[in-house]
C-alpha positions in Angstrom: -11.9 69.6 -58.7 -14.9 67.9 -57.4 -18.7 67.9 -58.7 -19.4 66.9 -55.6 -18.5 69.9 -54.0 -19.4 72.5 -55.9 -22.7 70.8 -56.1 -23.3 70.7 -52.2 -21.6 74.2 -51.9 -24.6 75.6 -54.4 -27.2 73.7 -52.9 -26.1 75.5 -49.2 -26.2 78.5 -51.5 -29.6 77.7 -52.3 -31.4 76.8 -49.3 -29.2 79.9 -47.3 -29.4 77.4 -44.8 -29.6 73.3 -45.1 -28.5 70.1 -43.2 -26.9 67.3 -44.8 -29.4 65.0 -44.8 -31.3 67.5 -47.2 -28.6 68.0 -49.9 -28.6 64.1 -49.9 -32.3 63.7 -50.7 -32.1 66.4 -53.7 -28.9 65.3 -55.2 -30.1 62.1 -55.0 -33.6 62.7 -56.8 -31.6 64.6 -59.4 -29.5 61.2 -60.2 -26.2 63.1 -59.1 -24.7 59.9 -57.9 -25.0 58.9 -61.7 -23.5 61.9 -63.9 -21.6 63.3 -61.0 -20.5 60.2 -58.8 -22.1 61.8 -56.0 -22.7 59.4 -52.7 -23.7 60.1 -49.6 -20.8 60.0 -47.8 -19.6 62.0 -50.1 -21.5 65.0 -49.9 -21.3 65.0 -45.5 -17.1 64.8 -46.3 -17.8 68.0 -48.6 -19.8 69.4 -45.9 -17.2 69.3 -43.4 -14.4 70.0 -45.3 -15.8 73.4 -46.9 -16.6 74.2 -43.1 -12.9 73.3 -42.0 -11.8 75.8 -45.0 -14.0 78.6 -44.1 -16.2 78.3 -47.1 -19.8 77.2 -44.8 -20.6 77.9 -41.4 -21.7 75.2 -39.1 -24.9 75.9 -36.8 -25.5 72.8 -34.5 -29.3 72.6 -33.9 -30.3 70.9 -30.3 -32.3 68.1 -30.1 -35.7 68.3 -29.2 -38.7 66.5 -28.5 -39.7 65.7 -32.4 -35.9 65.6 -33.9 -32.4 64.3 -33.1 -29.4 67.1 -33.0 -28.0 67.9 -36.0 -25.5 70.4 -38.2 -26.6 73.2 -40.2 -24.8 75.1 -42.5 -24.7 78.3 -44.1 -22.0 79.9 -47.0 -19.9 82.5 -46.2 -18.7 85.5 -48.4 -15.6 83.2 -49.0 -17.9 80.5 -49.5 -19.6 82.7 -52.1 -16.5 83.0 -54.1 -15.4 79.8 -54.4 -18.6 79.0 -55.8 -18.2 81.7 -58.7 -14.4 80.6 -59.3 -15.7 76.5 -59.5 -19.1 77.6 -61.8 -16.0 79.1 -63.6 -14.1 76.2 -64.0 -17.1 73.9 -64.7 -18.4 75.4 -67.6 -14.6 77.0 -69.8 -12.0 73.7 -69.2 -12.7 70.6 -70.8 -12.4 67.6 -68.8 -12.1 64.1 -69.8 -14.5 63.5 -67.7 -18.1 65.1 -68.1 -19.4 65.4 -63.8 -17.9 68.9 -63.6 -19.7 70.1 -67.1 -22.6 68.2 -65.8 -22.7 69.9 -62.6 -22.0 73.8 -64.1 -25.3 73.1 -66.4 -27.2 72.5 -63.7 -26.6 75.2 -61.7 -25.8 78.1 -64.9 -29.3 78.8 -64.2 -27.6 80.7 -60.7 -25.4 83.0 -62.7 -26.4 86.2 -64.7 -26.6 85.0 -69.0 -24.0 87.4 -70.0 -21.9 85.9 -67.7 -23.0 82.0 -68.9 -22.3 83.0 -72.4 -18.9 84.5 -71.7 -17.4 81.2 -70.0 -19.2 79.1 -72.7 -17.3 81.3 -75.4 -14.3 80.3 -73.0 -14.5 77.0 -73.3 -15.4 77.1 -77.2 -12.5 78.4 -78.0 -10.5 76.3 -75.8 -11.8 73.4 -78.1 -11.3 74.9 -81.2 -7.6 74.8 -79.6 -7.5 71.1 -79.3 -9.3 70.3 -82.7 -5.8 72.3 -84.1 -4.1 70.0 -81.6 -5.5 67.1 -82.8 -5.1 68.3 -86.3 -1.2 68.2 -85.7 -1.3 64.9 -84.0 -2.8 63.5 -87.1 -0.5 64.6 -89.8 1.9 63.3 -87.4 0.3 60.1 -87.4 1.0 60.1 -91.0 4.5 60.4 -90.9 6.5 57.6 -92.1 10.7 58.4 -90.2 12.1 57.8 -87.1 9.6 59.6 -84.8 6.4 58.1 -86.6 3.8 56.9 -84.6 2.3 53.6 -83.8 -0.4 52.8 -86.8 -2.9 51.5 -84.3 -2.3 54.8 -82.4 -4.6 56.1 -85.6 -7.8 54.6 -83.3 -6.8 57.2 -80.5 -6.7 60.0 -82.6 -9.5 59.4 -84.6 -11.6 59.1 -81.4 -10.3 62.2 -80.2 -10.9 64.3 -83.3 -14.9 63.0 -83.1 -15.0 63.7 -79.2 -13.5 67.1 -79.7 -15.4 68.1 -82.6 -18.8 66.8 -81.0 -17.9 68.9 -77.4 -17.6 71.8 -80.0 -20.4 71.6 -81.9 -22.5 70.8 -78.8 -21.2 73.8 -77.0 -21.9 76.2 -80.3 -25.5 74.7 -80.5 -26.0 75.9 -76.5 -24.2 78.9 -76.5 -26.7 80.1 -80.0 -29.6 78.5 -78.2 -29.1 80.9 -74.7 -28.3 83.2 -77.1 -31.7 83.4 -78.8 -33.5 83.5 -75.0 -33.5 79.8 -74.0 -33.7 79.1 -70.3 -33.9 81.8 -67.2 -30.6 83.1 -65.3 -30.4 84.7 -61.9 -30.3 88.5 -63.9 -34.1 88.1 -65.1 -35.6 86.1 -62.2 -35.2 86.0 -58.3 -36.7 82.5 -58.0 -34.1 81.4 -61.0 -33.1 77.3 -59.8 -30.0 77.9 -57.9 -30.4 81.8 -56.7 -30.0 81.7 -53.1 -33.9 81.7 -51.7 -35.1 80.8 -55.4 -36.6 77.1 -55.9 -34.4 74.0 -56.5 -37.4 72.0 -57.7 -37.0 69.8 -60.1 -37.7 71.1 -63.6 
């Protein structure tokens, strides 16, 4: 799953209405292409292929005096709920790699705080699932027979018990923090970054 794409589909989402050439120039200033290997060709492939699966509509503007032709787009109702199953997904499974986390923080701000809090809780408890995991992996470590692993295998393991234990923590320390009022979701404000019309200015 892309943080590409379910950045540029929330962006559309946004804007109701916006051109390629815009989502560049925000995902850009936000850094994207840094946490969430976003490049510009990148986010025009997105475009195009979320309007060949029915997700955006595509509005081709004429040229006129002052500007050269171009493609609009809009979501559609499918394009809606694909970007509530991805915010899903983003922010409950744990990824090695952080873009998809990265890109479901910036845009919780879009979803009601119950809801926030209830696929935080999801993905809490999905790493309290792996520090068991990793628990078992370590007293196998340990084990000295036939099916004993590697001793330098000890470095993996220990790096994965501090990674998962740090993602843990982190993710108790948010989930407490929203839970004591931090931040505004699309429930309390219409102008919430991310609500379609609201402001994607940057904070």
């Amino acid at each position: 799953m892309s943080a590409t794409r379910l950045l540029v589909l929330a962006f559309v989402r946004a804007h109701k209405r916006a051109h390629g050439y815009l989502i560049g120039q925000e995902l850009m200033a936000w850094d994207a292409d840094k946490w969430a290997n976003t490049k510009t060709g990148s986010i025009y492939h997105a475009l195009r292929q979320l309007a060949k699966e029915g997700f955006l509509d595509e509005i081709e503007v004429p040229s006129s005096i002052n500007a050269p032709g171009r493609t609009d787009y809009s979501i559609t109702e499918a394009g809606d709920a694909e970007f509530h199953r991805m915010m899903e997904k983003a922010l409950t499974l744990p990824q090695p790699r952080p873009d998809m986390l990265c890109a479901g923080l910036v845009l919780m701000s879009a979803l009601p705080r119950a809801t926030v809090l209830a696929l935080l809780g999801k993905r809490l408890a999905t790493l309290a699932k792996q520090q068991t995991e990793v628990s078992k992996a370590n007293d196998r470590a340990s084990f000295s027979g036939a099916n004993a692993l590697p001793p330098h295998v000890e470095a993996l393991l220990s790096f994965w018990a501090r990674n998962t234990e740090c993602n843990h923590d982190w993710i108790a320390g948010l989930i407490a923090k929203i839970e004591a009022g931090a931040y505004v979701f699309a429930d309390e404000d219409p102008m919430a970054f991310g609500v379609p019309g609201g402001t994607l200015v940057i904070p």
